[in-house]
C-alpha positions as CSV (number, residue, x, y, z in Angstrom):
1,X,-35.8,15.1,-0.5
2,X,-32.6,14.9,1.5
3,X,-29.1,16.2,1.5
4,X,-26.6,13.4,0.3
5,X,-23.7,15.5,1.6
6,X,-25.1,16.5,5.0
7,X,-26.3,12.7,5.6
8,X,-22.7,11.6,4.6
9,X,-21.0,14.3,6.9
10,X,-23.5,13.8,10.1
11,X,-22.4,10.0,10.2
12,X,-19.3,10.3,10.0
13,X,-19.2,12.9,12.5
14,X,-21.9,11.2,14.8
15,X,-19.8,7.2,14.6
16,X,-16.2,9.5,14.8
17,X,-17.6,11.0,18.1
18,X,-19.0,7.5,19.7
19,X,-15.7,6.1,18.6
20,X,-16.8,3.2,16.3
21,X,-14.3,1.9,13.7
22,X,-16.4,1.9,11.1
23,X,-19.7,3.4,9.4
24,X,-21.9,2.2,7.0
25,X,-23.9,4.4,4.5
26,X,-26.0,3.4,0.9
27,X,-23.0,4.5,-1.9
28,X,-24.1,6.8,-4.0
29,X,-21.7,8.4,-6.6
30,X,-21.2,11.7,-4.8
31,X,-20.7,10.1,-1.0
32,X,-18.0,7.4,-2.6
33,X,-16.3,11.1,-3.8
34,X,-16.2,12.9,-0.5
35,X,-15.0,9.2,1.3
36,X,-12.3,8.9,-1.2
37,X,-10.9,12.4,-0.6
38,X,-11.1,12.3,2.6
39,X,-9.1,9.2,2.2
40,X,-6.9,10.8,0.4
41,X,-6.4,13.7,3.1
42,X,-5.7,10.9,5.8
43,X,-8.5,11.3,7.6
44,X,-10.3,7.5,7.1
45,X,-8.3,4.5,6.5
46,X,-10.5,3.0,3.4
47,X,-13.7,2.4,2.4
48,X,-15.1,-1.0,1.0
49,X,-18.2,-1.8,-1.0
50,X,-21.1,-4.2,0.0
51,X,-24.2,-5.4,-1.7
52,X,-27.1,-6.7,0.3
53,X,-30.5,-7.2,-1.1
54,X,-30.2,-5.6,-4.0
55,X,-28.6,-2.5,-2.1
56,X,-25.1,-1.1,-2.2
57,X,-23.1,0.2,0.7
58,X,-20.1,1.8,0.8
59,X,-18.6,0.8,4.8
60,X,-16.1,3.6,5.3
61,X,-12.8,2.6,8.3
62,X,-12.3,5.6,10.6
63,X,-8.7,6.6,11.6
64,X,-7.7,7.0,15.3
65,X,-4.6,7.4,17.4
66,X,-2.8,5.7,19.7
67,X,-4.8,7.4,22.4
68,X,-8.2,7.2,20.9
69,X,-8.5,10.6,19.3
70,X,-10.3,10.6,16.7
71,X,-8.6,11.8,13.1
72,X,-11.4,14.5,11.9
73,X,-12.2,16.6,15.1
74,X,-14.4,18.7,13.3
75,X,-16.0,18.5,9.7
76,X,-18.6,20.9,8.9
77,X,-20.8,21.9,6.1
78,X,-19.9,24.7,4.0
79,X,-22.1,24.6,1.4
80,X,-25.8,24.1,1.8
81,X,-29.1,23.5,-0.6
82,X,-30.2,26.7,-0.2
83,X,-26.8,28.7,0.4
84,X,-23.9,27.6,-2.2
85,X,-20.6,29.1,-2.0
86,X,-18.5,29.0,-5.0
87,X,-15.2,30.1,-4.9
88,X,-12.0,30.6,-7.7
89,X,-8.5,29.4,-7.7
90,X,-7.3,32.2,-6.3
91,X,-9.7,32.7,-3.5
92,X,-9.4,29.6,-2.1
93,X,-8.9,30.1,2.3
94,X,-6.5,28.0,4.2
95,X,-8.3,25.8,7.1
96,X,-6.8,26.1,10.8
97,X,-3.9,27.4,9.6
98,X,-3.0,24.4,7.0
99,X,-4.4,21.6,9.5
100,X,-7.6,21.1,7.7
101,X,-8.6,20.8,4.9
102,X,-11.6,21.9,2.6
103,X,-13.7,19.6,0.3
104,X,-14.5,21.1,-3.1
105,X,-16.4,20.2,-6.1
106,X,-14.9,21.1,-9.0
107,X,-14.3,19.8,-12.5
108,X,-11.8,17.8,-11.6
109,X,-14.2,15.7,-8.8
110,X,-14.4,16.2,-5.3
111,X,-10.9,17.4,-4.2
112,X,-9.3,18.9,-1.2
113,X,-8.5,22.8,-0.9
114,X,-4.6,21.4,-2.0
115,X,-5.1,19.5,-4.2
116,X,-7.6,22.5,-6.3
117,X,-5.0,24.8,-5.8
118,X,-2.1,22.3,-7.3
119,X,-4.7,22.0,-10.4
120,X,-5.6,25.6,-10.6
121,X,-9.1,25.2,-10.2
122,X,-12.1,26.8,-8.2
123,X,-15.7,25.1,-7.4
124,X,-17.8,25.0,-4.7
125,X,-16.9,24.4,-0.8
126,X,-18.6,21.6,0.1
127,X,-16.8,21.3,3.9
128,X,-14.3,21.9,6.0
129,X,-12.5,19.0,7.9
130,X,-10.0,19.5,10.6
């Protein structure tokens, strides 16, 4: 058994932090999700898809500066297998002071803290990115 959204967050941490322009990761349905709002949060340029031997691959562009900073300084897990937390539309925290952001599942796919609060929806907290 393994943990789709830990994998998903641990290379993308690991490549950010050895400065590597891109990383490459099987595509699965919920990984493509958390890539594309992330994406959509500014924190990776794009993502592309790739077959080989049967396999597909999602290969994701990580975003740096000028200076070689890397765009996500920090993402960490919020939720885990054993330890879910849920929370509603109205509960939903504010990361670093509005320079993160927070990953959430909710009926509406895998959305960022603003973009659940726009919609008026809660779900769970899959991570926090800053």
């Amino acid at each position: 058994m393994s943990d789709t959204v830990a994998d998903t967050l641990t290379a993308i941490r690991n490549a950010s932090s050895l400065g590597k322009p891109f990383v490459e990761l099987r595509s699965v349905k919920l990984r493509v999700s958390i890539i594309d709002a992330l994406k959509r949060a500014g924190y990776v340029w794009g993502y592309e898809f790739a077959e080989r031997s049967g396999v597909s691959f999602v290969s994701v562009a990580l975003k740096y500066s000028e200076a070689g900073l890397g765009a996500i300084r920090t993402i960490s897990m919020v939720s885990k297998p054993g330890n879910r937390v849920y929370c509603k539309r109205d509960q939903i925290r504010i990361v670093v002071q509005g320079l993160g952001v927070s990953l959430m599942s909710t009926n509406r796919g895998v959305v960022t803290d603003r973009e659940a609060r726009e919609y008026g929806v809660g779900g769970e907290v899959i991570c926090n990115v800053f």
